[in-house]
C-alpha positions as CSV (number, residue, x, y, z in Angstrom):
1,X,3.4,-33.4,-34.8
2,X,5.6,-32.2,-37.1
3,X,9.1,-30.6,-35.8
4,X,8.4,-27.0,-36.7
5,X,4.6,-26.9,-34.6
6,X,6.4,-28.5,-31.7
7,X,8.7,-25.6,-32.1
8,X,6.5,-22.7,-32.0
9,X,4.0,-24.4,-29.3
10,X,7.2,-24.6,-27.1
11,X,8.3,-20.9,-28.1
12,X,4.6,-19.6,-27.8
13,X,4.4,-21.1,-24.6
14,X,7.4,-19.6,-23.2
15,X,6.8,-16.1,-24.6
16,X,3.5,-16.6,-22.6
17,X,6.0,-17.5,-19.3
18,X,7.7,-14.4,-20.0
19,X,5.0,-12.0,-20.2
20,X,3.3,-13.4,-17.6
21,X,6.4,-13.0,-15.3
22,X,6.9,-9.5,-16.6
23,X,3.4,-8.8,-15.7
24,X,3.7,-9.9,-12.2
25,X,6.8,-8.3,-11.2
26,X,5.4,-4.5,-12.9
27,X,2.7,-5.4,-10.3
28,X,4.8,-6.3,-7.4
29,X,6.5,-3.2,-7.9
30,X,3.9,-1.0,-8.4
31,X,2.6,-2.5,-5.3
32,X,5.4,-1.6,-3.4
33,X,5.7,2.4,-4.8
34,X,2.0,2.3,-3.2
35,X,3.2,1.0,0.2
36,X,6.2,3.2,-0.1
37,X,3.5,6.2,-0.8
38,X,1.3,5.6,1.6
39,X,3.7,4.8,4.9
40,X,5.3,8.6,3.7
41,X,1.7,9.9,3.6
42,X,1.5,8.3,6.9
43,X,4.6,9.8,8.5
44,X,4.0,13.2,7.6
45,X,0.4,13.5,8.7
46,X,-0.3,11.7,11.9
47,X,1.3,14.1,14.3
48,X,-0.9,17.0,13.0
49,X,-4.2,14.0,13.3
50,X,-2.8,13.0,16.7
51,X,-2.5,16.2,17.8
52,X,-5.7,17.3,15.9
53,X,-7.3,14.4,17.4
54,X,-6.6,15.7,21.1
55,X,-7.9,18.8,20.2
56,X,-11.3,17.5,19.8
57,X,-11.2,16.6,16.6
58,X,-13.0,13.8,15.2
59,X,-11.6,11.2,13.0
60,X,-15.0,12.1,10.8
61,X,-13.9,15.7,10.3
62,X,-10.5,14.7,10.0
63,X,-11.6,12.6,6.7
64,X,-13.3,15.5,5.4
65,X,-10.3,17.3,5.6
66,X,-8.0,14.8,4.3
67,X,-9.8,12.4,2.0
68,X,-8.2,9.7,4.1
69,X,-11.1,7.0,5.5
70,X,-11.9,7.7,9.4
71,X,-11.3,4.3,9.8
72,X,-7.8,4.2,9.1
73,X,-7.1,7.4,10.6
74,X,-8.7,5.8,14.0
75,X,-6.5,2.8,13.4
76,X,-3.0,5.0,12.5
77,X,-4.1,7.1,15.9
78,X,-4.6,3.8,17.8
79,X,-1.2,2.2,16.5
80,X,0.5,5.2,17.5
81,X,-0.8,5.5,21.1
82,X,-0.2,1.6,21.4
83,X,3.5,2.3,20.0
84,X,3.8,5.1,22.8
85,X,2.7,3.1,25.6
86,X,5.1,-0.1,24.3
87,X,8.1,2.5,24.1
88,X,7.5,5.4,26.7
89,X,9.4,8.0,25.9
């Protein structure tokens, strides 16, 4: 193969690298703003869907009211009792 082909193979190829890399780190960190996001969206609500929970709400009605799944607000309830229990207070 002739010199200059070589060249922009090799060039092409790492331009390709680069992007590729570039790609994967904007989704690593736009991964991480969601986890960030989310644990603050965590920390703000469940005392009010503990304590709501106690009251006799359910984790159905809680979802309605929130738009967060019942099944993760059962599990963030459940974590928190089990975090309690580790760590009386």
């Amino acid at each position: 193969m002739p010199r200059l082909i070589v060249k922009a193979l090799l060039n092409a190829k790492n331009r390709t690298m680069e992007e590729w890399s570039q790609t994967i780190k904007s989704s690593v960190q736009a991964r991480q703003e969601q986890q960030r996001i989310y644990e603050e969206k965590k920390r703000q609500l469940l005392p009010q869907l503990i304590e709501s929970n106690k009251a006799g709400v359910s984790t159905r009605e809680l979802e309605q009211i929130t738009g967060i799944n019942h099944t993760t607000i059962a599990r963030w309830i459940k974590e928190a009792k089990e975090k309690q229990n580790v760590n009386p207070t």
